[in-house]
N, C-alpha and C positions, 0 to 999 in steps of 0.2 A: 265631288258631286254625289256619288254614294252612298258615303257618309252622313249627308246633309238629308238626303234620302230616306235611310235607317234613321236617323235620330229623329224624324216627322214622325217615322211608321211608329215607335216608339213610345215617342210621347206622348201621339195624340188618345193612343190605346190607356194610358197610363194617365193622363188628363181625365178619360170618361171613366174608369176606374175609382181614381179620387172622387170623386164628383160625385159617385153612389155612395159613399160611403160617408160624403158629407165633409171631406178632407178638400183642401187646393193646395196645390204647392205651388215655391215661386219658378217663371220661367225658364224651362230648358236650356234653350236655343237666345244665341247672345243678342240676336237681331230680331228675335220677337218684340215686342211693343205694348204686351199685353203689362194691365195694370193691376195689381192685386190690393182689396179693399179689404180692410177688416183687420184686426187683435192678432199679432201674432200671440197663438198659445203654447205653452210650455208647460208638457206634462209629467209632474215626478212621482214616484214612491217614496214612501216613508221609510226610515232608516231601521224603526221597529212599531210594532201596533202602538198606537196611540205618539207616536213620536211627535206629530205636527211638523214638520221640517219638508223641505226641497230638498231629499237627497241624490235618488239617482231618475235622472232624466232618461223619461223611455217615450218620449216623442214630441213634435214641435209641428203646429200647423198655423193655418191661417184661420182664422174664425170669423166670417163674418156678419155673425149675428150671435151677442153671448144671452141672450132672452130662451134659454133652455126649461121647458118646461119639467122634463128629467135627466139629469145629467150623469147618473149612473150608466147609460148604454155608453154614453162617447167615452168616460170613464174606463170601462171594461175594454174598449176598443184599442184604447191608446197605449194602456200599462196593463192590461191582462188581468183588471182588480177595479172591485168601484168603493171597496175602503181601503183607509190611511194609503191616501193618494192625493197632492194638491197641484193644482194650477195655475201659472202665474200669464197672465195676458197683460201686453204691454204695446202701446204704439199712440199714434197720435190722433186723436177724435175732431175733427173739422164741422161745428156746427156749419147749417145751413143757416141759421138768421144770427145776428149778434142778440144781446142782451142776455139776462140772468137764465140757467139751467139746470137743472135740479137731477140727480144720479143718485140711487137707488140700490139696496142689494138686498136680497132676501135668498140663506139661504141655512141649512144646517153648518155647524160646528163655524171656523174661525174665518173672516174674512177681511181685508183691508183694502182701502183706492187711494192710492194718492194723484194729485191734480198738479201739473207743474211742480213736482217733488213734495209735495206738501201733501200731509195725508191727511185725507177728509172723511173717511168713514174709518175706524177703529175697532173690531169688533174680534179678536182675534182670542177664542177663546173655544174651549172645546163641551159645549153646549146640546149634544145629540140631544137628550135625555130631557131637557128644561120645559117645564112648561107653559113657558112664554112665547113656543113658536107660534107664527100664524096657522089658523087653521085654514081648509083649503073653503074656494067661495063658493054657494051654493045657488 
């Protein structure tokens, strides 16, 4: 009884915690109910500058929404660096209507999606400098 007590006080302190900081973790408590929505993210360091590789894992959230206008702050947040740092987000996307949908990625240097294991955008290259980026809208 306690215990069960202590792990509320805990959590829920460490729920609103996460929650500033734009983090959710999954359920504490075995008998919670609550349902987590969103990409789980996996955040690595690179092995050496310009590596491009998932070497060492320095953190894992949930993301529910990857439409980041700057991703260098959560970058910084997660591995204590917002270069030669990559991310891999992974889970299942449940449209709300059926029929055809179109997925999208803009972003500096290398990125890839695959869709039911099949990989649909390919772009895996290390590109800071090119100037083919988009420029921003005015």
């Amino acid at each position: 009884m306690r215990t069960g007590r202590l792990r509320t006080r805990i959590a829920l302190p460490l729920a609103a915690l996460l929650a500033l900081t734009g983090l959710t973790a999954a359920p504490a408590l075995a008998d919670d109910p609550a349902e987590i929505h969103g990409l789980k993210g996996e955040y690595f360091t690179h092995s050496a500058p310009g590596a491009f590789d998932f070497h060492t894992l320095k953190a894992t959230t949930f993301d529910q929404d990857l439409d980041f206008d700057n991703l260098e702050p959560r970058l910084n947040f997660t591995t204590g660096r917002s270069d030669d740092v990559s991310v891999r987000w992974t889970g299942k996307i449940v449209p709300e209507e059926t029929g055809p949908h179109t997925f999208s990625i803009i972003g500096d240097n290398g990125f890839r999606l695959w869709i039911d294991g099949k990989l649909a955008i390919d772009h895996w290259v290390d590109d800071w400098t090119a100037s083919s980026r988009p420029s921003p809208s005015t």
